[in-house]
C-alpha positions in Angstrom: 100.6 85.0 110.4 97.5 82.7 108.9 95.3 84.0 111.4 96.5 87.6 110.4 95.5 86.6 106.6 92.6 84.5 107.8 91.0 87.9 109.6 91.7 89.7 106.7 90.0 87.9 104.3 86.9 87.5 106.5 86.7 91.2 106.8 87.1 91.7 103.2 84.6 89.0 102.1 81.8 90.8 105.2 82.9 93.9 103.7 82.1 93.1 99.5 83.4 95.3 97.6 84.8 98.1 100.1 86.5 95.2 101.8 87.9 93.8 98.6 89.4 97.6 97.8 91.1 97.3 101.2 92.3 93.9 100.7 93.4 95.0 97.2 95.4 98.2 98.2 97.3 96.0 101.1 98.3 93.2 98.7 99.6 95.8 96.2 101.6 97.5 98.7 103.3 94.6 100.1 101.4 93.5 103.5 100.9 89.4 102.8 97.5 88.7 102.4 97.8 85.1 101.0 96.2 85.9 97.7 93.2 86.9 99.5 92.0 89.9 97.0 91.7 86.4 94.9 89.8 84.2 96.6 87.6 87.0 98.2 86.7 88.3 94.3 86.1 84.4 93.0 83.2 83.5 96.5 81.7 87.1 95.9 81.5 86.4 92.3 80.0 83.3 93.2 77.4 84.4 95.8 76.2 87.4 93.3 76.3 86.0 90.1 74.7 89.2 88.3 77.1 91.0 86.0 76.6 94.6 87.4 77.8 93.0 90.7 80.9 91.0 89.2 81.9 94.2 87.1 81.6 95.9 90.6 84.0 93.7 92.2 86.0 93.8 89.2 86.4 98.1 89.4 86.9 97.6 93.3 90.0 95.3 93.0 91.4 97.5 90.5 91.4 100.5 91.5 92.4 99.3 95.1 95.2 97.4 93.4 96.1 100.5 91.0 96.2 102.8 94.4 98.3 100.0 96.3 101.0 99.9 93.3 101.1 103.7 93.0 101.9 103.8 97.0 104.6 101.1 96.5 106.2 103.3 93.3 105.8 106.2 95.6 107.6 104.2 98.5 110.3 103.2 96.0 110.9 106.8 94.7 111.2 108.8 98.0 113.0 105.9 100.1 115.5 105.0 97.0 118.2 103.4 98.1 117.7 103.6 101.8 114.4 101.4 101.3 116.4 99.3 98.7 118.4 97.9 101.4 115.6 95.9 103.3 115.4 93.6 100.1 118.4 91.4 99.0 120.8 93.2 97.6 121.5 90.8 94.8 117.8 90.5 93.8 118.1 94.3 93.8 120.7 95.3 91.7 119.6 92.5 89.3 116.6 93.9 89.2 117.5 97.4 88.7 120.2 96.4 86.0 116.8 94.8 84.2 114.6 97.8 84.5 117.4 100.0 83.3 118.2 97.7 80.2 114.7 96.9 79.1 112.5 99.8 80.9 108.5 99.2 81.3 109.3 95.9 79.3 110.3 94.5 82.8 107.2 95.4 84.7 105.2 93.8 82.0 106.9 90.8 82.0 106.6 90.4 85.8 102.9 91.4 86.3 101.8 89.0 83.0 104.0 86.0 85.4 102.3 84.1 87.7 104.4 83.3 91.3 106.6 83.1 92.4 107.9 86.5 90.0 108.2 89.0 92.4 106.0 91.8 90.8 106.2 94.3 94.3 109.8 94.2 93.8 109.8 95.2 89.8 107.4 98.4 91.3 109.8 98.9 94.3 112.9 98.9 91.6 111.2 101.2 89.2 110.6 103.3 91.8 114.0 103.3 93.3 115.3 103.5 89.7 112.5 106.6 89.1 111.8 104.5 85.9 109.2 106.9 84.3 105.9 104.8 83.7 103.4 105.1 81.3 101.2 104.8 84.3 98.4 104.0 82.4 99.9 101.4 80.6 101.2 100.1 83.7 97.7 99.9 85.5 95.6 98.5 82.5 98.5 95.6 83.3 97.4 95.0 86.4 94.1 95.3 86.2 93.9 92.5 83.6 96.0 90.5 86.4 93.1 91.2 88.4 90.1 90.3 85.5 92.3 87.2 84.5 91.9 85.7 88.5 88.1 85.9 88.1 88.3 83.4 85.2 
């Protein structure tokens, strides 16, 4: 598995910022990367200290990471509870029983937390649950996730 996440982040730190969108839409939708959207954004920020680049990088991750949560959502919503099923079914039904009580409230909560919150499984839920999302509300979310790592 760490030389699967060690490849990846090689190509996605060769590949700037159309690697970093790849890296960033497979992290969102669930394939382990190792925080590798992460570390790739902090050593290309590094190498390219110019702020047209940084803001770049900064566009790349999130819209890669906004397309990656929609597929997950999407995922959630057409597999419901068949796709449910591959998750604990404890951590599942607590989670739905959080979504439905509190709503978008939920997903905030989780994508503000650092790990080990499980944030794919709050957008799995929501989308098992067909939560309806202020979708831009949701993605402004993670996309200061995403600015808050390059601090």
């Amino acid at each position: 598995m760490t030389e699967w996440i060690d490849w990846l982040s090689q190509y996605a730190f060769e590949g700037g910022m159309g690697g970093l969108f790849v890296l960033s839409v497979l992290d969102s939708v669930g394939v382990p990367t190792g925080g590798g959207s992460d570390i790739v954004i902090a050593l290309l920020a590094s190498l390219h200290p110019e702020t047209s680049f940084a803001l770049g990088l900064v566009i790349s991750g999130v819209v890669g990471s906004l397309m990656g949560c929609s597929v997950l959502y999407w995922i959630g919503l057409r597999g419901g509870e068949l796709g449910a099923r591959r998750f604990a079914p404890n951590a599942v039904t607590s989670t739905r029983a959080k979504l439905e009580r509190h709503g978008a409230w939920v997903l905030f909560l989780a994508i503000l937390a650092r790990p080990p919150i499980p944030t794919k499984l709050f957008i799995f839920c929501a989308g098992v649950g067909a939560l309806p999302l202020l979708l831009l509300r949701f993605f402004a979310l993670r996309w200061w996730r995403q600015q808050s790592a390059i601090d």
